[in-house]
N, C-alpha and C positions, 0 to 999 in steps of 0.2 A: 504494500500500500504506500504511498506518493504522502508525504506530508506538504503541508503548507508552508512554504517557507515563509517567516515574520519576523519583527524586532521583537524585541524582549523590554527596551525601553526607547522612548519619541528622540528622535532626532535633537539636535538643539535648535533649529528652526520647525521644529514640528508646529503646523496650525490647531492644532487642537490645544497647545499649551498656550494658560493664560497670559504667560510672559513671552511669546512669540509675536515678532514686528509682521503684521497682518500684513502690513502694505509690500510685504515680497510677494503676496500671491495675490493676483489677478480674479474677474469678475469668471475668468472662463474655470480658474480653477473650484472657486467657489459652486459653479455650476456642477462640475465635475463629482463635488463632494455631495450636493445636494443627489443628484442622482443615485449615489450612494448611501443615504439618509434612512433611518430610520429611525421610529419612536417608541417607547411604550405603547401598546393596545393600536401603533399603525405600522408593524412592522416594513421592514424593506424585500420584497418580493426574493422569491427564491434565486429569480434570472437576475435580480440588483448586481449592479458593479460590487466587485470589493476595492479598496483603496490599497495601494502602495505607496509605501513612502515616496515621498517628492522627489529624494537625496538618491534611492536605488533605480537609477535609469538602463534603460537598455546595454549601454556601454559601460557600466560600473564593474566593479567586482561583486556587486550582489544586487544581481537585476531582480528589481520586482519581490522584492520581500513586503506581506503585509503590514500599512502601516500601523504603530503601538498605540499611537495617542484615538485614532480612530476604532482600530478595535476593543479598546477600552469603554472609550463612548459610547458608540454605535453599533459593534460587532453582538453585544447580547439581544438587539431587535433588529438583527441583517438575519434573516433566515438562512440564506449561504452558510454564515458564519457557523450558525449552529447546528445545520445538517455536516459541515466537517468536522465538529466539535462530536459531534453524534457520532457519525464514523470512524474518528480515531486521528482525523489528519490532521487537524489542529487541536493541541492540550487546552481543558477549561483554563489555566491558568492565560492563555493569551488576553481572553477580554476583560481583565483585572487587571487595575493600575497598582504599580509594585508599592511597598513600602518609602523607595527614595527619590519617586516619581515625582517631577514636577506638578501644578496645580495643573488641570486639565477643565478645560470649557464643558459643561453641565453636558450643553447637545448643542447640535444644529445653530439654533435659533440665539445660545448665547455667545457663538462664535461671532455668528452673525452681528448683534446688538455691539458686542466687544468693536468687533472691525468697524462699522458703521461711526462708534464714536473716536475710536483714534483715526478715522481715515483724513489725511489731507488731501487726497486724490479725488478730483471734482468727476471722472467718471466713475466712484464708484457709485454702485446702483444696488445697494442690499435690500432684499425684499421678506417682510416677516412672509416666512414658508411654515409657518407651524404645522404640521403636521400633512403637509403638502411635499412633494415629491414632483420634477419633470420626469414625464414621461419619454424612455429611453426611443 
């Protein structure tokens, strides 16, 4: 069986951490995440995106590992995340923030509220998605 390969702890530009300078990532990436999104009681559909770290690019030494701050957040309501947890290819410890983990954004919507008030960037366009999702 194929595990998931993931971080174990967020980047230091991870967006899911609350000490993370928002304005490196873009409205497209933000979109990217939303598609990825899930909540309590509105999970993220089985076919949902998972997220990868920003930092593990195709050309890295470690393409494509699940990002930590996101599947801390988000991973226990991404149904993906927990039909791999189900079958063994990702450990329940992934969607649990470690002991020496930075502070991480609640969800979605306070990443969002966060970014929205440190942005100086006159296109950004953050939109309350509460419990809304784009359609892939």
């Amino acid at each position: 069986m194929t595990t998931r390969s993931h971080r174990t702890h967020p980047c230091t530009q991870c967006p899911w951490r609350t000490d993370a300078d928002q304005s490196a990532f873009s409205d497209e990436d933000m979109a990217k995440l939303l598609h990825a999104n899930g909540i309590a009681g509105v999970e993220a559909a089985l076919g949902a995106p998972a997220m990868a770290c920003h930092v593990d690019q195709p050309s890295t030494a470690h393409p494509m590992r699940l990002c930590a701050g996101w599947l801390a957040v988000v991973g226990p309501h991404h149904l993906g995340v927990r039909m791999d947890m189900i079958s063994g290819r990702l450990p329940e410890s992934a969607v649990v923030a470690g002991p020496t983990w930075p502070q991480l954004h609640r969800d979605f919507n306070d990443l969002m509220a966060a970014r929205a008030k440190n942005s100086v960037r006159p296109e950004c366009n953050p939109t309350n998605v509460q419990g809304r999702r784009h359609k892939p």
